[in-house]
Every structure is written in structure tokens, then in C-alpha cells.
Residue frames as a rotation matrix with the C-alpha (Angstrom) as fourth column:
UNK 1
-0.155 -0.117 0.981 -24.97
-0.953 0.281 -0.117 -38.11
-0.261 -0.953 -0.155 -2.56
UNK 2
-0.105 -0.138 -0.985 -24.79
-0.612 0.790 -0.045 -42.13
0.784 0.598 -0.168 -2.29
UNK 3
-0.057 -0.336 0.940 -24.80
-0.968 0.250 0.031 -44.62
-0.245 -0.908 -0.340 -0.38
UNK 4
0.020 -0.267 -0.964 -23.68
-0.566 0.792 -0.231 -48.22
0.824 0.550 -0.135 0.06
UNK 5
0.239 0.097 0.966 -24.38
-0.925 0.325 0.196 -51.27
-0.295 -0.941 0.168 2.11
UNK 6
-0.024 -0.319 -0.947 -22.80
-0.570 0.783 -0.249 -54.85
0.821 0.534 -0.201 1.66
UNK 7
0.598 0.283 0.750 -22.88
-0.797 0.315 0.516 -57.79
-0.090 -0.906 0.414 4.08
UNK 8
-0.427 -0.898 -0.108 -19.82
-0.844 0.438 -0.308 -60.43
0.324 -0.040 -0.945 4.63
UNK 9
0.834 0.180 0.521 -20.44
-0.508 0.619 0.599 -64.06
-0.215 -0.764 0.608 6.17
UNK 10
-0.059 -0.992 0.114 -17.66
-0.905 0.005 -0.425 -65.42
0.421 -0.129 -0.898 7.31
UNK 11
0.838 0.504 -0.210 -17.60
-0.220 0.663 0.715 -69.21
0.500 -0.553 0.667 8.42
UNK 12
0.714 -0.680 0.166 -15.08
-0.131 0.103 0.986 -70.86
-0.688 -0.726 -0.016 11.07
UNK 13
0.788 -0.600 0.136 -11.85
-0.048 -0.281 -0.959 -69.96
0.614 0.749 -0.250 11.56
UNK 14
0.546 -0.476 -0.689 -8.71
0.675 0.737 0.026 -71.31
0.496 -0.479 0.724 12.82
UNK 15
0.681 -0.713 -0.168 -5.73
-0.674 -0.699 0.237 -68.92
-0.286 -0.048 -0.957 14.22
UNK 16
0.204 -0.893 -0.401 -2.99
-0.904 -0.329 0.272 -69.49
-0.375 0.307 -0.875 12.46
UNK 17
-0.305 -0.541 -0.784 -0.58
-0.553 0.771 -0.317 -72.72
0.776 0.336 -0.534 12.37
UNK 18
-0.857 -0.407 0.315 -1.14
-0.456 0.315 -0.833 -73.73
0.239 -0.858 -0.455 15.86
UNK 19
-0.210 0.974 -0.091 -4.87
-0.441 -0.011 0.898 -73.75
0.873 0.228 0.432 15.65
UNK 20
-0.973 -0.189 -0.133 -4.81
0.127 0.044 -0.991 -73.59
0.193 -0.981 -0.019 19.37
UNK 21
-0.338 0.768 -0.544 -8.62
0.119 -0.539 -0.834 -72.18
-0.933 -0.347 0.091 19.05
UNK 22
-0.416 0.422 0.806 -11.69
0.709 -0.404 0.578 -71.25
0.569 0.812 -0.131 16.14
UNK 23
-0.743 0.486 -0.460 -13.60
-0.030 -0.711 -0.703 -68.39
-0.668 -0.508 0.543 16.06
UNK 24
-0.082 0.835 0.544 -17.42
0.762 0.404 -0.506 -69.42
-0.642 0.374 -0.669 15.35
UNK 25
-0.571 -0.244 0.784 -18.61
0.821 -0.190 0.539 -68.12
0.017 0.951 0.309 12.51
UNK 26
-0.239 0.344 -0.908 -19.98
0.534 -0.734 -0.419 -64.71
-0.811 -0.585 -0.008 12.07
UNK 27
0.135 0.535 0.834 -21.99
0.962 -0.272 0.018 -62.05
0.236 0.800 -0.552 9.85
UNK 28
-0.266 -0.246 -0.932 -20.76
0.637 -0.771 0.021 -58.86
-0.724 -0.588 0.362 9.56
UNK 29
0.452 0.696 0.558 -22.80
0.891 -0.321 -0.322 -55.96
-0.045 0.643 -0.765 8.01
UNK 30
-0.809 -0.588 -0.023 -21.27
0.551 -0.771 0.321 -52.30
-0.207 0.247 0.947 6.35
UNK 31
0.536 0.612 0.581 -22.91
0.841 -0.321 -0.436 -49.41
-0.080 0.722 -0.687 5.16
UNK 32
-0.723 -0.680 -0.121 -21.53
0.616 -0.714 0.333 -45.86
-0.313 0.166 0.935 4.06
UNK 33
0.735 0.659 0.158 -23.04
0.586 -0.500 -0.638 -42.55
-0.341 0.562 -0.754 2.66
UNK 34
-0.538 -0.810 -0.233 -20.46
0.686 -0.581 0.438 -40.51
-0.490 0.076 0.868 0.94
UNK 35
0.878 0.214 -0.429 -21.41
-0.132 -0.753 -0.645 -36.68
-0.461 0.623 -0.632 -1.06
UNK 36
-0.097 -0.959 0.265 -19.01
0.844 0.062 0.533 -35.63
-0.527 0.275 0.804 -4.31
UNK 37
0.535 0.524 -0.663 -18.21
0.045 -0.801 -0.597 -32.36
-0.843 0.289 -0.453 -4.88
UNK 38
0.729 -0.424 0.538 -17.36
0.599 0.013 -0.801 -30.89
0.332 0.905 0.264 -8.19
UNK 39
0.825 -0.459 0.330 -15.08
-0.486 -0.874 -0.001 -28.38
0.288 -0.160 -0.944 -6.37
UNK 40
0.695 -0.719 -0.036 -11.50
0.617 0.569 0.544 -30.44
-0.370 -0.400 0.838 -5.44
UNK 41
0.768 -0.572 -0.290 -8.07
-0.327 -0.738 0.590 -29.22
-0.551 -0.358 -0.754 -4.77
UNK 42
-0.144 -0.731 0.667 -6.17
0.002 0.674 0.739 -31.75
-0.990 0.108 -0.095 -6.54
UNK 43
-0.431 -0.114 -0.895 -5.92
-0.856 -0.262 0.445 -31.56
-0.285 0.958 0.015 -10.06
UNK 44
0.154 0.727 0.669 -8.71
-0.425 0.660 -0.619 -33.77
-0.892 -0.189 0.410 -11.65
UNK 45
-0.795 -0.080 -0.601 -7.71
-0.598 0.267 0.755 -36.37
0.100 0.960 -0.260 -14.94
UNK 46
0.399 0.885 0.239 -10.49
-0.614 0.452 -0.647 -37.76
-0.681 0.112 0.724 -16.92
């Protein structure tokens, strides 16, 4: 089992060409847990 967590900050940001609007910056957080089995259906190269 594992697990992973990572965090982004993102600062302003136009839209496009027109840059009609920003959108204020912003912090955006991840995490995950993943399991690996040894059993798999797919043929496994090392």
C-alpha cells in the first residue's frame, strides 16, 4: 500500500486572448492511496 499527497499554487490567471476576466489565485491540494497486487491479468515486462 502507498500513498501520495502534493500541493499546486497557482497565481492569477487571465482567460485566454480576450482577457475579458482573471481568476484570483488559488491553492489546490491532492492526495491518493493506491494497493499493488502481485496478481495482474496483463502480461507483466520487467
Amino acid at each position: 500500500m502507498g500513498r501520495w499527497f502534493g500541493i499546486s499554487i497557482c497565481g492569477d490567471r487571465a482567460n485566454g486572448m480576450t482577457k475579458e476576466f482573471t481568476v484570483p489565485s488559488y491553492l489546490r491540494t491532492d492526495a491518493a492511496l493506491f494497493y499493488r497486487s502481485d496478481r495482474s491479468i496483463l502480461p507483466h515486462t520487467t
